[in-house]
N, C-alpha and C positions, 0 to 999 in steps of 0.2 A: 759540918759533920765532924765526926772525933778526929778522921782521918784526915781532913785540914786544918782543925785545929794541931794536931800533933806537928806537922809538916811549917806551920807559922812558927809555932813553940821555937822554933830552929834558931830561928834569929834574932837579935839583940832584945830584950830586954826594954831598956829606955831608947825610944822613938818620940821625936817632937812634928814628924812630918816634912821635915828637912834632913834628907841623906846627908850622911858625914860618911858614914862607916860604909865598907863595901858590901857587908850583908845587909844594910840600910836599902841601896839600892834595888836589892833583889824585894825586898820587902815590901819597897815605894813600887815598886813593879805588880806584886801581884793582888798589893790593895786596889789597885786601879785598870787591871788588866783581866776584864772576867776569861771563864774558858782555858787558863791556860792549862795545857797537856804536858809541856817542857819548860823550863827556864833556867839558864845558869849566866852568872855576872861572873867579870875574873878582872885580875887590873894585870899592869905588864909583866909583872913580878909571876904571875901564874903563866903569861903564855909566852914567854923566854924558857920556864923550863921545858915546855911542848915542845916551842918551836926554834927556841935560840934569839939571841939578843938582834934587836933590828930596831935603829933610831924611829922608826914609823913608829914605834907601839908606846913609846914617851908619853906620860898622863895619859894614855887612852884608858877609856872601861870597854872591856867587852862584853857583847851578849850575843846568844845564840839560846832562840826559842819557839814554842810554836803555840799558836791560841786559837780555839776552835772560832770559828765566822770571820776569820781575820785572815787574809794574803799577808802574804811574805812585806811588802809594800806596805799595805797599813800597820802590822805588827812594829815594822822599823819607825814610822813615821812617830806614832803613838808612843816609844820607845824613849826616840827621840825628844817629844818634848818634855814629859814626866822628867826624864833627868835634866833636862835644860834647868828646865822649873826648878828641882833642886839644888842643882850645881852646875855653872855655865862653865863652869872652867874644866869640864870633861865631854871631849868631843868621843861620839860613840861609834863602836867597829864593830859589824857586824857579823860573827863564823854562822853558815850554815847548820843545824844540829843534825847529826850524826846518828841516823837512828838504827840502832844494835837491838835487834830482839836474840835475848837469849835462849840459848838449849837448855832446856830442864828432863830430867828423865824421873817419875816416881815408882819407884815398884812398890807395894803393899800387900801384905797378908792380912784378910779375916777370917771372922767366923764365919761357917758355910750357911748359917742363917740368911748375911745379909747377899743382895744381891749384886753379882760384882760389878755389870756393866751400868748399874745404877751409883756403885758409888765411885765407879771411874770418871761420870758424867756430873758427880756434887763438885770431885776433886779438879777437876778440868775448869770449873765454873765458878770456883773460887778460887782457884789462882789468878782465874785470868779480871775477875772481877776485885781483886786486888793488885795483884802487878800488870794487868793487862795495860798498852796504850790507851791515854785515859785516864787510869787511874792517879788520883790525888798522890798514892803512895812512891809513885817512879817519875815526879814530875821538877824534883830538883834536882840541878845539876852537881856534880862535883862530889857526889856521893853515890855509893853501891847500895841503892832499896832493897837488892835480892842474897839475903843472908838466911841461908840454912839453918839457922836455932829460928830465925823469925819464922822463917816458910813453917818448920817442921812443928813450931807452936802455934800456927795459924790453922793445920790442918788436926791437930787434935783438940783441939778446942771448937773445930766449928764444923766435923764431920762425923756422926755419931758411932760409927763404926770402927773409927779410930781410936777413939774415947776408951776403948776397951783395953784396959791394961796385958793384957796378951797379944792387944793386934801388937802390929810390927809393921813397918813404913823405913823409906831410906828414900833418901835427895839427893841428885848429881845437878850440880849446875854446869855449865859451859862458859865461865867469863872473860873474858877479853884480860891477857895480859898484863895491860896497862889500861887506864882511861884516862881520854883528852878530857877536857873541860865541857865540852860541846855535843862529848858523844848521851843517849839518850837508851837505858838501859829499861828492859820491859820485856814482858814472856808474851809470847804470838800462840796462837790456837793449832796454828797449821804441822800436820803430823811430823814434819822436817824439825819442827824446835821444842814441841811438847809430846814427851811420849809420857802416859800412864801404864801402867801394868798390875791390875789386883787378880790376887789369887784367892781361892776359898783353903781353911785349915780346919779343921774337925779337932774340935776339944775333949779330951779324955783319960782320965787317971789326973789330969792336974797337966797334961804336956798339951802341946798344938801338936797333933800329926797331920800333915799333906797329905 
């Protein structure tokens, strides 16, 4: 799909099938790991600034991830060889992934044409079938998927009520301070992290009046 092809696009370039590079490894991960929903690799140099310097994290790679039909168990094991396979010389540590579903609030204005609980239900449906858990778009780690020019160009380009140069929409996100390497960043359905809100506006003289 465009959507993992873009999310591949991410890393290196020249690939011979042998990790060198640390986005190598994420790479050598998910050509050979279907299903996955999560994955982030880090070496000590990223998890010294999380966690602070500790002789245990010396040459380690980390990962923390998650792949659908797979336990915790096989994920690790399967983990484990692919990188053997590429590079013995990095024994692997496994963080738990941290899963943060974000608060999103959208409020919207249309026209009192369209109808509102129907386009609260498009808007609801393509967030979440874009940043929803799951989606390709929130599946790597070490980066924030959910950016407001993205969201707010995703919803005028693919909700036709939007489209309307008069509608009017606004995004609040809720993000987490900081992010670990591990943590897993994704909008949830349930009324606590996703509120929509559409209003109808009546057009006339050239203004919206409420």
């Amino acid at each position: 799909t465009i959507q993992e092809l873009r999310v591949m696009a991410q890393y290196p370039a020249i690939y011979d099938k042998n990790a060198v590079y640390l986005g190598e490894f994420e790479f050598l991960l998910r050509q050979h790991i279907s299903g996955i929903r999560f994955l982030s690799v880090w070496n000590e140099q990223t998890e010294e600034k999380v966690r602070g310097f500790s002789v245990d994290n010396i040459n380690k790679l980390f990962v923390a991830g998650i792949a659908d039909g797979m336990t915790n168990a096989a994920f690790e094991e399967r983990v484990r060889s692919l990188v053997f396979r590429a590079d013995s010389s990095y024994p692997v540590r496994f963080v738990p992934t941290a899963k943060t579903p974000v608060k999103i609030t959208v409020t919207a204005s249309v026209a009192i044409s369209w109808d509102r609980t129907t386009i609260e239900a498009q808007i609801r449906a393509l967030l979440l079938e874009t940043y929803g858990e799951g989606a390709i778009e929130v599946s790597k780690g070490q980066s924030n998927p959910l950016r407001k020019n993205a969201i707010n160009t995703l919803l005028r380009e693919n909700i036709d009520a939007l489209r309307d140069e008069k509608a009017e929409f606004d995004i609040q996100l809720q993000l987490p301070a900081s992010l670990k390497p591990e943590q897993f960043l994704y909008l949830q359905g349930a009324t606590a992290y996703m509120a929509i809100t559409v209003t109808s506006a009546n057009y006339g003289s050239g203004l919206w009046n409420v």
